[in-house]
ZAPA-294962 format. One line per 5 residues: their letters; for each residue x, y, z of N, C-alpha, C. Coordinates in steps of 0.02 Angstrom, whole numbers. Layout:
a	X/Y/Z/X/Y/Z/X/Y/Z | ...
***
This chain:
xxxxx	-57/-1003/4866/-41/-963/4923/-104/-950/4963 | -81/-966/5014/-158/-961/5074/-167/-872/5093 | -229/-844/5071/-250/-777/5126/-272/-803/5212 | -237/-771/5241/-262/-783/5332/-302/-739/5351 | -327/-746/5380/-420/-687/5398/-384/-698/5472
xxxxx	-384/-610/5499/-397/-598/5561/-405/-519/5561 | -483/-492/5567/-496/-446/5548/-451/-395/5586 | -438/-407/5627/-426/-352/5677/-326/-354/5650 | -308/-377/5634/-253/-393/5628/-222/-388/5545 | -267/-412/5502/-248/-397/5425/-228/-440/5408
xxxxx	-247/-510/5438/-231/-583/5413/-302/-573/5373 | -294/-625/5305/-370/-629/5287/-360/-696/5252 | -427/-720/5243/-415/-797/5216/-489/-828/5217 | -471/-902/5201/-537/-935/5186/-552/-992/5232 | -610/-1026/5236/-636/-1073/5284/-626/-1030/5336
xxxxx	-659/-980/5356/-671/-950/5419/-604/-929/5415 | -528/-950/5439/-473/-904/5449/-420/-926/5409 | -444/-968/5347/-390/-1009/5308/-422/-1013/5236 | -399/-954/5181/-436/-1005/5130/-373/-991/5077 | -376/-1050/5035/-311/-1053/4989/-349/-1011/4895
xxxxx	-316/-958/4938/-350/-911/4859/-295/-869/4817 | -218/-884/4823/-160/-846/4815/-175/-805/4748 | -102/-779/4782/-75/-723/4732/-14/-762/4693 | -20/-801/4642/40/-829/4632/109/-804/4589 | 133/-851/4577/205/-825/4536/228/-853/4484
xxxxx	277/-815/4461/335/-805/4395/369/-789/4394 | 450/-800/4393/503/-781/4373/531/-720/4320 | 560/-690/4319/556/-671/4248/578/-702/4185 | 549/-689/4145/538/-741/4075/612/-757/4076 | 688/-727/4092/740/-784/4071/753/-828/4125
xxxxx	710/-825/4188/714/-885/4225/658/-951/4204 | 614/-932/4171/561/-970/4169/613/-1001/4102 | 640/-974/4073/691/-1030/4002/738/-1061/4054 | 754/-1037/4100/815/-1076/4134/768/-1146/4163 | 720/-1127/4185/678/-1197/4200/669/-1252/4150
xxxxx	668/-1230/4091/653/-1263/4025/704/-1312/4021 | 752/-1263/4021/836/-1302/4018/857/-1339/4051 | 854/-1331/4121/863/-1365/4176/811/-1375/4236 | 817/-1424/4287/751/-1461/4333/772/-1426/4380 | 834/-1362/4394/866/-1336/4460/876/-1261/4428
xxxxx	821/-1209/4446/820/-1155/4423/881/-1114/4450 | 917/-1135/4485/985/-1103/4514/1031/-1113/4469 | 1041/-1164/4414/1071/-1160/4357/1074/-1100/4315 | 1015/-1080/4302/982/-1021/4277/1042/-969/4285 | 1071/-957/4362/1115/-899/4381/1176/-927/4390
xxxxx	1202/-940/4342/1271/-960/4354/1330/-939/4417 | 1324/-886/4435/1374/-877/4475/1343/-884/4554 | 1275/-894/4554/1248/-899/4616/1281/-923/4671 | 1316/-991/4661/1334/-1008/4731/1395/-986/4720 | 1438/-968/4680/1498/-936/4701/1487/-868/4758
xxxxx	1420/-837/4726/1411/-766/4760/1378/-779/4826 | 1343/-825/4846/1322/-866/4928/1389/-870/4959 | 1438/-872/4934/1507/-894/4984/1482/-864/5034 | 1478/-908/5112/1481/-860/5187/1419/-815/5179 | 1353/-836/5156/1288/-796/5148/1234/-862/5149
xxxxx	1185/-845/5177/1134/-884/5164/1102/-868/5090 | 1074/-904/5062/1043/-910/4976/986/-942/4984 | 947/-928/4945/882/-976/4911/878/-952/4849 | 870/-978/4766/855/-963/4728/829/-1014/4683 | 782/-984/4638/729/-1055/4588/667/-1019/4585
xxxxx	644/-1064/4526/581/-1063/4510/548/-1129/4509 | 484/-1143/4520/452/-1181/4551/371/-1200/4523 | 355/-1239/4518/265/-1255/4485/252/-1311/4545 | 200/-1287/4562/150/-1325/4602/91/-1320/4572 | 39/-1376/4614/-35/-1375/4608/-68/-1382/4661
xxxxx	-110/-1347/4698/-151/-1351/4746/-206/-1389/4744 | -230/-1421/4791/-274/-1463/4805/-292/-1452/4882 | -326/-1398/4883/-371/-1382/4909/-432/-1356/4916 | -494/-1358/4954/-553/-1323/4922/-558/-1243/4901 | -590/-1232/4853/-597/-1178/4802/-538/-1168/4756
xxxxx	-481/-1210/4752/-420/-1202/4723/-398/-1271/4685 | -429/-1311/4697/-414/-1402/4654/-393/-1380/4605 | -328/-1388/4582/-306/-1390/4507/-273/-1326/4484 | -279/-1276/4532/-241/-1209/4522/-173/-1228/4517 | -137/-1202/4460/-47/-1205/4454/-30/-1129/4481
xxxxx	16/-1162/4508/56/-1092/4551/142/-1093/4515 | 159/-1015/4505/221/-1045/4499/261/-998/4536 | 310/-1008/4577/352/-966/4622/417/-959/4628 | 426/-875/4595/534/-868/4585/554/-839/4638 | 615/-852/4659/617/-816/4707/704/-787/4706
xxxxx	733/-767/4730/823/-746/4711/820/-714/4786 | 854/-722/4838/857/-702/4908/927/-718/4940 | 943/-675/4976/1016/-687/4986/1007/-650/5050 | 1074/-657/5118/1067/-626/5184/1109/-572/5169 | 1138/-519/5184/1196/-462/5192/1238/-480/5217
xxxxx	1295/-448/5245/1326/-471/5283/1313/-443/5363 | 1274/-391/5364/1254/-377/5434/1175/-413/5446 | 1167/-485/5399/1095/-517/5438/1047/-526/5400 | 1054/-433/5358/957/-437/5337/967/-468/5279 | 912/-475/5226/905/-500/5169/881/-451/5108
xxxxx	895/-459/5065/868/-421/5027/865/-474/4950 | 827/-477/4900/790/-495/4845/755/-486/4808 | 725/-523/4777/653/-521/4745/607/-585/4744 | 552/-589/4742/486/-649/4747/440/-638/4683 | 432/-675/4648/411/-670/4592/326/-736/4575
xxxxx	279/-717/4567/219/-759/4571/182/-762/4513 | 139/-832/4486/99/-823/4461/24/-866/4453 | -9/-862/4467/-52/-900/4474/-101/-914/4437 | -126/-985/4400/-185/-980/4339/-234/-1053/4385 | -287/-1026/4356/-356/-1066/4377/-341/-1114/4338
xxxxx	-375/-1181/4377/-387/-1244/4341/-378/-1244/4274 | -418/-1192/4238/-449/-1185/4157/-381/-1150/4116 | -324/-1133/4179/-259/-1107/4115/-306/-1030/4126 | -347/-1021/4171/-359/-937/4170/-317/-883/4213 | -273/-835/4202/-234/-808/4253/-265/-794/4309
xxxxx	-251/-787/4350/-272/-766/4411/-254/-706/4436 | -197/-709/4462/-142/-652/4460/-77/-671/4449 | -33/-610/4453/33/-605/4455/71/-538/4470 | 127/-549/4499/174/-505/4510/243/-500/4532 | 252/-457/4583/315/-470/4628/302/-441/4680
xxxxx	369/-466/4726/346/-433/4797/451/-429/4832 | 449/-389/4863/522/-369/4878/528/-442/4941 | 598/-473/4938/614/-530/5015/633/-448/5055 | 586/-473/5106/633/-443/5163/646/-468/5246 | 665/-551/5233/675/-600/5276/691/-644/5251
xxxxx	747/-664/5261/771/-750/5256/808/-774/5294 | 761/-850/5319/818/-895/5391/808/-959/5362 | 914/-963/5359/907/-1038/5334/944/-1089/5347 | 896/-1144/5377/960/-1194/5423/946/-1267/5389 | 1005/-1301/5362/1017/-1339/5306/997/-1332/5245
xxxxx	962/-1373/5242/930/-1380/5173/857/-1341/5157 | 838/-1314/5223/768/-1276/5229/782/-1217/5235 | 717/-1163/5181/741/-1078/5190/673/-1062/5201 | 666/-1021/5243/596/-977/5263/639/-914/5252 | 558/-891/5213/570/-812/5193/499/-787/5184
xxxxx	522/-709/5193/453/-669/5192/456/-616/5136 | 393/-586/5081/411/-577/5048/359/-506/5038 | 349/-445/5019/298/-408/5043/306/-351/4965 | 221/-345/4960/224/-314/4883/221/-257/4902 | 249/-196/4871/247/-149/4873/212/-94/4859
xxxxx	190/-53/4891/135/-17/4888/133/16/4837 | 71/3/4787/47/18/4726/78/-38/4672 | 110/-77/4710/132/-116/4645/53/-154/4621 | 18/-190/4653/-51/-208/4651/-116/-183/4670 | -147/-206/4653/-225/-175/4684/-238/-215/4745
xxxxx	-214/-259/4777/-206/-296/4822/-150/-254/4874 | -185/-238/4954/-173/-169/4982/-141/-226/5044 | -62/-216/5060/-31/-246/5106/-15/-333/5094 | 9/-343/5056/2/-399/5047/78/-444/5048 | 51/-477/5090/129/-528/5111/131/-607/5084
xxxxx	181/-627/5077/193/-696/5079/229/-708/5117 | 235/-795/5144/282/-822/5205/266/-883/5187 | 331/-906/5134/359/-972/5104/419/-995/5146 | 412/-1078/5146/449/-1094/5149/463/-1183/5105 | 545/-1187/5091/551/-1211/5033/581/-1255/5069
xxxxx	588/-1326/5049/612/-1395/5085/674/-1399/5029 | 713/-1400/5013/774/-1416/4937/764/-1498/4963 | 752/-1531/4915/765/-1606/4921/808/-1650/4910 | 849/-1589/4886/929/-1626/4844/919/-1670/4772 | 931/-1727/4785/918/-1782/4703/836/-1785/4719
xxxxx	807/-1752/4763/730/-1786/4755/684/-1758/4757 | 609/-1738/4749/571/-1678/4726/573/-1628/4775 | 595/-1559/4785/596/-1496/4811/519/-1472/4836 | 491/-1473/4901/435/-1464/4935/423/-1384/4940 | 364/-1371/4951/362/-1295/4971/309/-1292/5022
xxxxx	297/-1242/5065/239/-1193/5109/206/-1150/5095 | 136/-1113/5094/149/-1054/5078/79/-1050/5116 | 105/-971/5143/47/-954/5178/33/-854/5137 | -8/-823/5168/-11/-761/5144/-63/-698/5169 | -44/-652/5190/-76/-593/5243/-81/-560/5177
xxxxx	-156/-517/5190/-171/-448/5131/-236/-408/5155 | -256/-366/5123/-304/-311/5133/-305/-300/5238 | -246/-308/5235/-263/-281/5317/-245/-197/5300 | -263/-172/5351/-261/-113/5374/-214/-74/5384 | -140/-106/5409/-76/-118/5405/-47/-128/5381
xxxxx	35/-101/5356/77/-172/5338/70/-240/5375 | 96/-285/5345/76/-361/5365/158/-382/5386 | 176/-425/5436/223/-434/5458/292/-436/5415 | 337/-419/5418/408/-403/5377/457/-467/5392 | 441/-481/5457/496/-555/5480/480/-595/5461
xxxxx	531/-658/5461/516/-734/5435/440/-778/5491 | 416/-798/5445/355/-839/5479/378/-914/5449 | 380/-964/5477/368/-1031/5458/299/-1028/5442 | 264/-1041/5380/187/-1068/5391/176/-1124/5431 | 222/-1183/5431/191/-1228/5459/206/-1228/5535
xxxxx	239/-1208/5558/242/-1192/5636/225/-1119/5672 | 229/-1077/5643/245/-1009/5670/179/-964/5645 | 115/-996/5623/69/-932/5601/36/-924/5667 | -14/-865/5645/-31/-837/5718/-91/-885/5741 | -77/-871/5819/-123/-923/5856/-197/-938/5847
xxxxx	-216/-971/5813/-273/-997/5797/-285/-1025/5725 | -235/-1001/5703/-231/-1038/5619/-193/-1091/5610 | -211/-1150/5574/-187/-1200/5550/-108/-1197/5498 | -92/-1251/5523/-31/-1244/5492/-32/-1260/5414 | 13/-1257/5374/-9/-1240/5278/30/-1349/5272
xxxxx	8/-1337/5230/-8/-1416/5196/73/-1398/5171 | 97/-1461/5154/176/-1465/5092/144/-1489/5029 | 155/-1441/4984/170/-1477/4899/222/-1484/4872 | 223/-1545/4836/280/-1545/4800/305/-1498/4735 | 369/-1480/4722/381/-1470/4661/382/-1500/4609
xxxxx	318/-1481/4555/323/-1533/4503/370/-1521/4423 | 370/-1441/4419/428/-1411/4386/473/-1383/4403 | 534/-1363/4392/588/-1330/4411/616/-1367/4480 | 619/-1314/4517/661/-1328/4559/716/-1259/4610 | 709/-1298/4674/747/-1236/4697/814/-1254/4738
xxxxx	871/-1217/4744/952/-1222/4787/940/-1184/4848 | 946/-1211/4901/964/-1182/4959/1017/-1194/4965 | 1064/-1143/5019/1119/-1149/5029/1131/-1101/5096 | 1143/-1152/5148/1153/-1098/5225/1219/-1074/5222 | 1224/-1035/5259/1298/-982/5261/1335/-1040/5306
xxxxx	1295/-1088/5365/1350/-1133/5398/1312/-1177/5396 | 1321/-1247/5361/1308/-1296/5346/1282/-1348/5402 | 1246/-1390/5442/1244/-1410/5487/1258/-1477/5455 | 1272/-1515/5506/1276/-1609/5478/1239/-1632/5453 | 1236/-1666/5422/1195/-1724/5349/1108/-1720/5406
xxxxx	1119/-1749/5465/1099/-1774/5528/1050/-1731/5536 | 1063/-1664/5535/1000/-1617/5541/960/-1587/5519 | 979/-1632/5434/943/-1586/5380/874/-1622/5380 | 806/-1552/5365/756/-1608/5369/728/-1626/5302 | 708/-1687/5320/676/-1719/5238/597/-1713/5216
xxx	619/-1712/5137/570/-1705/5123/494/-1732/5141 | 424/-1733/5154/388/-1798/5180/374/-1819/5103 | 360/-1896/5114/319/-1945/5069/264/-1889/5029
***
């Protein structure tokens, strides 16, 4: 997960306004067995897509590895359970954990969804820890998850903290939508688990976007 630096604003980050130093994730331990069990952590919740009927969904757990500077080899792992209301908003949970190259923790925690927009097979969501849950003061995430269907499940992730402020509550795309002057966040693949999207109205085969190479 990337920190964004903009002092004045409560973005913070590395390489001048981008550095990939996250707060990562974890499920709770009976999702991290549902991963074990199965490559589609939405298995995990059995009744999940019955309970998506006419709701947007994202749910799973997820292992990546970053490869970027100061982070080569960091495993990330990211749960997430997010669903829309029926009047719009979202409500959930975001679950992180993150260990150094060496298998050393880094961090971990949770952070409440309180944003999700999702059109086909793609869900952007925003995810924000709650005050005192960490020693880390305002701190946001703004993922977004590619579902690949039969083929590896992509992710985004960008991340606002120690601002001064709360840090934005709405959905951000990292890769299109961060604030003006920051670079857009790289795609990794999912190399464990796995995540289900599911939009409340389905668009045609035609508009779903794919995963990249």
């Amino acid at each position: 997960m990337v920190m964004l630096k903009h002092v004045s604003d409560g973005w913070s980050g590395g390489n001048d306004v981008f550095r990939s130093r996250l707060r990562a994730t974890t499920l709770a331990a009976v999702a991290v067995v549902g991963v074990a069990a199965a490559p589609a952590v939405a298995q995990a919740h059995p009744g999940a897509r019955g309970a998506a009927a006419g709701r947007s969904m994202v749910v799973g757990l997820g292992h990546f590895v970053y490869d970027e500077p100061n982070t080569v080899g960091h495993r990330i792992w990211f749960g997430v359970y997010a669903v829309t209301a029926s009047d719009g908003s979202a409500h959930g949970q975001f679950r992180y954990r993150h260990e150094q190259a060496d298998g050393t923790l880094a961090a971990q925690g949770w952070a409440d969804v309180t944003c999700l927009r999702v059109t086909g097979n793609v869900a952007v969501f925003t995810a924000i820890v709650p005050e005192g849950q960490s020693s880390v003061k305002n701190h946001g995430f703004y993922v977004k998850i590619i579902d690949g269907g039969r083929g590896p499940d992509q992710i985004v992730d960008a991340q606002a903290t120690n601002g001064s402020e709360r840090p934005p509550t709405g959905c951000i795309d990292p890769e299109t939508e961060l604030p003006p002057g920051l670079p857009s966040r790289p795609r990794y693949p999912i190399l464990v688990g796995g995540y289900a999207v599911h939009a409340a109205k389905v668009p045609p085969l035609e508009g779903r976007e794919r995963p990249q190479p």
